[in-house]
N, C-alpha and C positions, 0 to 999 in steps of 0.2 A: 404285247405284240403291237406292232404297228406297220402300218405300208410306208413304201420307200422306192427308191431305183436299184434296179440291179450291179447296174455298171452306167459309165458316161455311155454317152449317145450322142447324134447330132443329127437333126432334120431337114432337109433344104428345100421350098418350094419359092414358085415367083406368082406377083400379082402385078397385073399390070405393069413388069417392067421391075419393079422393084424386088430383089431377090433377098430374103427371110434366112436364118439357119438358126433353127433352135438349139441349144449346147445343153446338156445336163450332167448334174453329176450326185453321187451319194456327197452327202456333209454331214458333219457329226457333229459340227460346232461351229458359231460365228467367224471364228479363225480361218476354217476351211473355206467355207464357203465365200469368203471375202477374197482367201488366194487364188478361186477357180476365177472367180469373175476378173480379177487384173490379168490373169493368167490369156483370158479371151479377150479383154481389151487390147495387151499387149500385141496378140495373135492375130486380130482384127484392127488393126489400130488404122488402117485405110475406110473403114466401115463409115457410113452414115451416123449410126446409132448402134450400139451395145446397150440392152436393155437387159438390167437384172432383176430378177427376187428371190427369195429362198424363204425356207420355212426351217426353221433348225432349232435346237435346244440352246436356251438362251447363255447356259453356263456350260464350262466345257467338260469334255469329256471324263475325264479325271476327278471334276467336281463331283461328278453323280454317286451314289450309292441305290443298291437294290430297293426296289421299292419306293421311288423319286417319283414324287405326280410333275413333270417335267413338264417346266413353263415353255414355250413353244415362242422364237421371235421371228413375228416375219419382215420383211424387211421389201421394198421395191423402188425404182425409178423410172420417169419417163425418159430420162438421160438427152432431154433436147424436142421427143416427140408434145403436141398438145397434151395438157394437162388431162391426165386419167385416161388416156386412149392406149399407152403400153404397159407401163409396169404393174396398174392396178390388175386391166387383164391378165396378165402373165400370173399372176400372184393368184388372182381367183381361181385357176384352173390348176392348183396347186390345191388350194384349199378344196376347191370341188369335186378331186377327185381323194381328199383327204389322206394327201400324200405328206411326207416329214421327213426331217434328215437329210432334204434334197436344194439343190442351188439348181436354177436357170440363169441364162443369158440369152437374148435374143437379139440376132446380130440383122442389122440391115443394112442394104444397098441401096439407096435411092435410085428409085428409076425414071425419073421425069415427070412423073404423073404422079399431082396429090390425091388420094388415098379417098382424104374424110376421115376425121373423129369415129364413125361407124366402119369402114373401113380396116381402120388401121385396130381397134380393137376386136374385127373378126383373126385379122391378120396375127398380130401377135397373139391370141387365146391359139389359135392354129398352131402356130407355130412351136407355145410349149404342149401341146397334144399331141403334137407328132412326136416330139425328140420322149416324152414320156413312155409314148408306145413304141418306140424305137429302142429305148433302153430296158424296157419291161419293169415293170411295177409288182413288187415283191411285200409278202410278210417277213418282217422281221424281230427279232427278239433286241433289247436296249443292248447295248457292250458297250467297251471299253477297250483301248489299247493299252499292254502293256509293253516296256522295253527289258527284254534281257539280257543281258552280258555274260556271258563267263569265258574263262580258259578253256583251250582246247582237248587239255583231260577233262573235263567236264561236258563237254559240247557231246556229246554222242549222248551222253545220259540224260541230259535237261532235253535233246531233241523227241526223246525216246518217249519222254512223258510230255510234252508238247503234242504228239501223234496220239499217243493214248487218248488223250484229253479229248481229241477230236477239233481243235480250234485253227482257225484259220491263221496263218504264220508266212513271215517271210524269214530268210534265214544268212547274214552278210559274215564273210570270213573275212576277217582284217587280223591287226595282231592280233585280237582279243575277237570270240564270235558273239553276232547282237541277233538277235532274233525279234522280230516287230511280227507280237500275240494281236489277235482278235479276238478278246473272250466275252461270251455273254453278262451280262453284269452278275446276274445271281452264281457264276460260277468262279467270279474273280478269286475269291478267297481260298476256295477249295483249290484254283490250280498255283495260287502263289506258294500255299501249304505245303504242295504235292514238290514244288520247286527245289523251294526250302529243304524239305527233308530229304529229296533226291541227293541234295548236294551239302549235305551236311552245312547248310547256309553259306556256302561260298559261290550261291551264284549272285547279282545284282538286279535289282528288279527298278525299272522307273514308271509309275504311272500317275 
């Protein structure tokens, strides 16, 4: 088990003129968490500063198997601000509240008035505090996504045991249906298994 975010969030307070927005989001992987934060630069691209860090499993998701003592990489920037007055805050209040799996960004507006080095790291630790407790900070179990495919004679039955399963899922009709699995790690096997035999292995599985 480990803590985490619930869902994205986003915080917004001002100091002096200058207006903050904390962004967060679950991450699962370097991957992700590197497309949330362009994802906010691009979104913010008029901004002051976009300051990032995240704390994520250093290999991806797919990599892992049950039972991974899961190196942990964290990553941050001051993206422009004085040296160690953003990103290292931002990143402490990550670790301090021994949260994982999760990306920030902390977007600023300059408001005419310098801050201070003391300042500006109440400001940004503020800032991912807020979007934290705005997203809610959750137990979670390790997982893994899986990709499934099958035919539409099959699609009712692979759903069927998808739902049994209990796992989080999204479900896309194209020619072919894909289904994007949430499974807890220690339960991968069992529901690849459960797939498998559902469909006399004609379904496709990508993880």
């Amino acid at each position: 088990m480990y803590r985490t975010v619930a869902e994205r969030a986003t915080a917004t307070f001002e100091v002096r003129g200058s207006e903050f927005l904390g962004h967060v989001t679950p991450a699962d992987g370097i991957a992700e968490a590197e497309a949330f934060i362009e994802s906010v630069r691009e979104t913010y691209a008029d901004a002051t500063h976009n300051v990032p860090a995240y704390r994520v499993p250093a290999g991806e998701p797919s990599d892992r198997t049950p039972g991974d003592d899961v190196m942990l990489r964290e990553y941050s920037s001051d993206d422009g601000e004085p040296s160690g007055s953003a990103g290292k805050p931002a990143l402490n209040v990550l670790t301090g509240r021994d949260v994982r799996n999760v990306a920030v960004v902390v977007t600023r507006y300059y408001g005419g008035t310098n801050l201070g080095v003391g300042g500006l790291v109440s400001a940004y630790s503020r800032a991912v505090k807020d979007a934290l407790d705005a997203a809610g900070v959750v137990e979670e179990r390790p997982h893994r996504r899986l990709g499934v495919t099958v035919e539409y004679d099959d699609s009712g039955t692979v759903r069927s045991v998808i739902e049994s399963a209990g796992v989080e899922f999204e479900a896309t009709y194209d020619e072919r249906v894909q289904f994007d699995l949430r499974v807890p790690l220690v339960e991968v096997e069992e529901v690849i298994d459960r797939l498998n035999s559902a469909t006399s292995g004609r379904v496709e599985i990508e993880r």
